[in-house]
C-alpha positions in Angstrom: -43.6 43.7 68.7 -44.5 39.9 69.3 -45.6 37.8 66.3 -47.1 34.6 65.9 -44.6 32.1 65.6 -45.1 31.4 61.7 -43.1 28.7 59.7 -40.4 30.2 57.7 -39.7 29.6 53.8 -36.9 27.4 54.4 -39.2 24.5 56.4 -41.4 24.3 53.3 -40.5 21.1 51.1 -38.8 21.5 48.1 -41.4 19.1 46.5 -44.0 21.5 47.6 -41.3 24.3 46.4 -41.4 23.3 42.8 -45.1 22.6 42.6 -45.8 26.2 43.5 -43.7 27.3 40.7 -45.9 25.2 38.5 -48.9 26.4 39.8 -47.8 30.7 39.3 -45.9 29.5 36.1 -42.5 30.9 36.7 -39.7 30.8 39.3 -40.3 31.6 42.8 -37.0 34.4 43.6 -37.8 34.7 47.2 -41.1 34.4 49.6 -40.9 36.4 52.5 -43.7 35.6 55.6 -47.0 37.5 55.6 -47.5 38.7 59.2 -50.9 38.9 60.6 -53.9 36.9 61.8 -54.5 35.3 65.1 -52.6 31.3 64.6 -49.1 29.9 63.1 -50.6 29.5 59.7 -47.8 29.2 56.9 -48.5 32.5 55.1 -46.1 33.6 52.3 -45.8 36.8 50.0 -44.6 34.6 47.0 -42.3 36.9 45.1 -41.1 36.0 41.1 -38.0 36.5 39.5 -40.3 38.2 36.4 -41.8 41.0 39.3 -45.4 38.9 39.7 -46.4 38.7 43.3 -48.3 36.1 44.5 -50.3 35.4 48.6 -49.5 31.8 49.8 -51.4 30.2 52.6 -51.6 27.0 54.1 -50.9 23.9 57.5 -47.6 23.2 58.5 -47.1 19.7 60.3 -48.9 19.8 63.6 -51.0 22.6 62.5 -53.7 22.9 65.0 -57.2 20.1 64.0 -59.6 23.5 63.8 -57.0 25.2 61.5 -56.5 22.4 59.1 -60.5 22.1 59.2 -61.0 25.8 58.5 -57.9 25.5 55.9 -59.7 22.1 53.8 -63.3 23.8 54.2 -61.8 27.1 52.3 -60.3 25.4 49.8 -63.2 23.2 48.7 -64.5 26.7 48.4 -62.2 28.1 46.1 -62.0 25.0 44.2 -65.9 25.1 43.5 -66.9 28.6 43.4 -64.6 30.5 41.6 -67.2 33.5 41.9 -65.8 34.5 44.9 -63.1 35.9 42.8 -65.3 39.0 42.4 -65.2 39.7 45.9 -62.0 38.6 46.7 -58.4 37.6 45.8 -58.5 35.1 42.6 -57.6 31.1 43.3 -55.1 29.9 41.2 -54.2 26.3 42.8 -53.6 24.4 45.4 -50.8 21.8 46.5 -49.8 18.9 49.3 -46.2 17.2 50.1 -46.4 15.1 53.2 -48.0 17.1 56.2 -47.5 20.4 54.6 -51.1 21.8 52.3 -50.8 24.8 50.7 -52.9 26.6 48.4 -52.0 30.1 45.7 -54.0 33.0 45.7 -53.6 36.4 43.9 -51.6 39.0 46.3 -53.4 42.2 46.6 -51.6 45.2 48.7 -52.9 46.5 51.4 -53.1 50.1 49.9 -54.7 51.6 53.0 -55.2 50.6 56.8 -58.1 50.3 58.6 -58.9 51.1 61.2 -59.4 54.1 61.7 -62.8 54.0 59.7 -63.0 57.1 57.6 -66.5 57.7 56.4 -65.1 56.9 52.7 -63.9 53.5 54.0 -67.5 52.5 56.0 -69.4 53.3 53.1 -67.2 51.4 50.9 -67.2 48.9 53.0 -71.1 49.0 53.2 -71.4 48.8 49.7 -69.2 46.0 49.5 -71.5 43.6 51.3 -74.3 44.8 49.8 -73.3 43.9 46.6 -72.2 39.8 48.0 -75.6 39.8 49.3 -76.8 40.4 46.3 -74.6 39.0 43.7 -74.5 35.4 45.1 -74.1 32.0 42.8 -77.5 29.7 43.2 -75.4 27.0 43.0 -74.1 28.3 46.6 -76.9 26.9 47.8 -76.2 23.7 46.9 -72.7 23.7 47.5 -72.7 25.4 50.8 -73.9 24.7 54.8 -77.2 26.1 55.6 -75.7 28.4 58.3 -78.3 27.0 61.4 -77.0 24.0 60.6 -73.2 24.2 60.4 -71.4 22.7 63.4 -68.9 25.3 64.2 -72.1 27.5 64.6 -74.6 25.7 66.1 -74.3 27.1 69.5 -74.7 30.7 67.9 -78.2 29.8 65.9 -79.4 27.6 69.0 -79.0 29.9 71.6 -76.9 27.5 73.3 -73.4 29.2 73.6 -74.5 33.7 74.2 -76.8 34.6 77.0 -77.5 31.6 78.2 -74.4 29.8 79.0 -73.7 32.5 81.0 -76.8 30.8 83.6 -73.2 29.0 85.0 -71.7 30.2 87.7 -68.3 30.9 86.5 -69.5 32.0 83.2 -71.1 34.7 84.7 -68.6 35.5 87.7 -65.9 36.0 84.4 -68.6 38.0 82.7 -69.1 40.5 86.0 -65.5 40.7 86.0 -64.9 43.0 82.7 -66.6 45.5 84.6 -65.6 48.2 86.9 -68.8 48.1 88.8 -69.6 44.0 88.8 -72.5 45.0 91.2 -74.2 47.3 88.7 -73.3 44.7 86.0 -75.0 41.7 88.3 -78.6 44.1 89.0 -78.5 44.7 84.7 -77.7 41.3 83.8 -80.3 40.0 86.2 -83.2 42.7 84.6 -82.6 41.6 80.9 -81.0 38.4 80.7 -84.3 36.1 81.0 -85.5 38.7 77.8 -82.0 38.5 75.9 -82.0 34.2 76.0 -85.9 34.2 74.5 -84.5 36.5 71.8 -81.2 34.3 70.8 -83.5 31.4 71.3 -85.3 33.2 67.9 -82.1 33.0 66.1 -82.9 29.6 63.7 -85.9 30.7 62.4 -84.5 34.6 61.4 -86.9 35.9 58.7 -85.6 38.3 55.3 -83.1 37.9 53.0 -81.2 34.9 52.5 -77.6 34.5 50.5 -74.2 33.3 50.9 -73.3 35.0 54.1 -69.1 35.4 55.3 -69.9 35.3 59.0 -66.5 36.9 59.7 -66.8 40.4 58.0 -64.5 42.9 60.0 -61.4 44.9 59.2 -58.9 42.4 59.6 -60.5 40.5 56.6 -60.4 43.2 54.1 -58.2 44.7 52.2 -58.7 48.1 50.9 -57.1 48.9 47.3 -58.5 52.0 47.6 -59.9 54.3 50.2 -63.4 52.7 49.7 -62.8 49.8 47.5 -62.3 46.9 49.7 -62.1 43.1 49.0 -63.1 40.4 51.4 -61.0 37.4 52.4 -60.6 34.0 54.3 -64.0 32.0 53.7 -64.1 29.3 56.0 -66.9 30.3 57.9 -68.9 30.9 54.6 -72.9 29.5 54.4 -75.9 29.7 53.3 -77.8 31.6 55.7 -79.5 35.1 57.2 -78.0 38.3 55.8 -78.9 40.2 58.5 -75.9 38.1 60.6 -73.1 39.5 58.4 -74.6 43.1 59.0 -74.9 42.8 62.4 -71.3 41.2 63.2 -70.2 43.7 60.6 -71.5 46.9 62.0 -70.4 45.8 65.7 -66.9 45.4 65.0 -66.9 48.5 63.4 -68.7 50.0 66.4 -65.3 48.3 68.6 -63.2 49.8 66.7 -64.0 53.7 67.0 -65.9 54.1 64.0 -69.5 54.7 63.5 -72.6 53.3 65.8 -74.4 50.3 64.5 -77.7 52.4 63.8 -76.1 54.2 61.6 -74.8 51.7 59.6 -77.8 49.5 59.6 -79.9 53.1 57.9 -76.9 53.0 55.1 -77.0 49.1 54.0 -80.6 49.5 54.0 -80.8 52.6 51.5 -78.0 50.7 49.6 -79.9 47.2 49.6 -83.3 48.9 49.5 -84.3 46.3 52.0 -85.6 47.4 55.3 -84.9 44.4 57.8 -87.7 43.4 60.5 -87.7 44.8 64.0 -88.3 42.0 65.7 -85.7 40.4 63.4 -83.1 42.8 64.5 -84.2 42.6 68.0 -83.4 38.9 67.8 -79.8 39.1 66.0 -78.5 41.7 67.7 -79.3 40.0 71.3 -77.4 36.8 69.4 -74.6 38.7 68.6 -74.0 40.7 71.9 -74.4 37.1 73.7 -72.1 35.8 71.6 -69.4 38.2 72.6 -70.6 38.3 76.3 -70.1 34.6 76.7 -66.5 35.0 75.7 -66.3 38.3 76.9 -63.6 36.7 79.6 -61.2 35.3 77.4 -59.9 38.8 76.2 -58.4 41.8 78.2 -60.6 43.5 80.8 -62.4 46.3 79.7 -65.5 48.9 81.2 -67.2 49.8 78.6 -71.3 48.8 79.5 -72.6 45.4 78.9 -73.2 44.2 74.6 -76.6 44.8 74.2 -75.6 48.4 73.8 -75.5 47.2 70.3 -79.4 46.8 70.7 -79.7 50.1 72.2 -77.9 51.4 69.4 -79.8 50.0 66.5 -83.8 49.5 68.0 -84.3 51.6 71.2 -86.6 50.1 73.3 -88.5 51.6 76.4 -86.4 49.7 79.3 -83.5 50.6 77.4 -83.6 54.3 77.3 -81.7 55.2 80.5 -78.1 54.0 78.4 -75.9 56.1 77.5 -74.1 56.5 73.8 -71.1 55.3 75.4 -72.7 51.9 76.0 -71.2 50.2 72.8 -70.2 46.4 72.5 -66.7 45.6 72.0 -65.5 43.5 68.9 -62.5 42.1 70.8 -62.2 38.3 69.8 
């Protein structure tokens, strides 16, 4: 199996070293590297000589400029709004020798894995994010982006980065590419595309609830304890912005990944919530986030499934739409 080329224990600092043994209050007996995630992060299960377990994250010297970004933002995060602890690992410090920035976290097991989604684990799942929709901090409001406005997703709320970058050439010539009939791909992409850019384009001004909203909910950032009692991790993305984003990202991903069709995760969060969410609302995320997967649709390994808005198809049938099959589901690859 290949792994990401991680920094070992033994390249950490000992200044760093000892301040982490201040910070969990006790000797460190041995850390062993936390496997997982997508970049060479420093990521440590921290382990005590009195049994206590501990998650250690942080940059290593010539970490990459989006990583340490994403690293800082988080921690200002954890240092600020220590609410998140309810809906995910507890902060308990944070530390800084030379180039190396690290920060302590409470280590939670991984009791169960998912994928595969097992209907106890999508409606924990569901619940889950109901309840940090709900149960947000006002002074998140204050403290955090508003989500049209945050530069790492500008391009997603503007309509500038989904459907209709893929108006360039070779944007679009990698797009036709995933498929095994490019042709048919070309005549369907040509029949919806000037409707799917006036829908992104709809994205900044999204109506119905508002909160603090993760923007990266899928099954590599939780961790189940239990069957159906997951937590959520890694916050760097978090803002102030739509709920109906997280859902929609969510129930995708979970689409990708074998388990059930967005519609039918939309009908539970909305029992759950009791909040029925707009059509034309729905219309316009889920057109933002199938464009936002079909404009980087090229970047991953090919595959045949139909084009994204199968998503849409999915959760708001609409008349030009019916001839598509249940087959025609978006992929969460990233």
């Amino acid at each position: 199996m290949i792994r990401e080329n991680k920094p070992t224990w033994a390249e950490v600092p000992q200044a760093a070293k000892d301040a982490l043994e201040r910070i969990v209050a006790g000797p460190i007996a041995d850390a062993t590297i936390a496997w997982g995630g997508y970049g060479p992060s420093a990521t440590f299960i921290l382990h005590l000589a009195d049994g206590r377990k501990f998650f250690c994250k942080g940059t290593p010297p010539g970490f990459t400029e989006m990583g340490t970004s994403a690293f800082h933002t988080e921690l200002s995060y954890y240092r600020s709004i220590p609410e998140l602890a309810e809906f995910g690992p507890r902060f308990h410090g944070d530390t800084h020798h030379e180039d190396w920035y690290l920060l302590v976290l409470d280590y939670v097991e991984r009791a169960f894995e998912v994928p595969p989604w097992t209907p106890h684990a999508f409606r924990g799942a569901i619940a889950m994010l109901v309840r940090f929709h709900a149960r947000w901090p006002i002074k998140a409001r204050d403290l955090l982006p508003v989500a049209e406005e945050q530069a790492g997703f500008m391009g997603l709320y503007r309509g500038e980065s989904g459907w209709k970058a893929l108006a360039n050439p070779r944007q679009r010539e990698a797009f036709l590419g995933l498929f095994s009939d490019p042709v048919g791909a070309a005549r369907w992409l040509d029949a919806h595309i000037d409707e799917l850019v006036a829908l992104e384009a709809g994205a900044a001004s999204l109506g119905g609830p508002r909160s603090w909203i993760h923007h990266d909910v899928r099954s590599d950032n939780l961790l189940f304890r239990a069957a159906d009692a997951p937590i959520l991790i890694d916050f760097p993305f978090l803002a102030y912005g739509p709920t109906l984003m997280d859902v929609v990202f969510f129930l995708s991903s979970v689409t990708g990944e074998g388990g059930p069709l967005p519609g039918e995760g939309l009908r539970l969060y909305e029992q759950v919530s009791g909040h029925r969410f707009d059509r034309r609302d729905l219309a316009i995320t889920v057109a933002t986030v199938a464009g936002f997967f079909a404009a980087r649709g090229a970047t991953g390994p090919p595959r045949t499934a139909a084009p994204a808005l199968g998503a849409k198809a999915a959760i708001i049938p609409e008349p030009q739409l019916a001839d598509r099959r249940d087959g025609d589901r978006p992929s969460s690859d990233r």
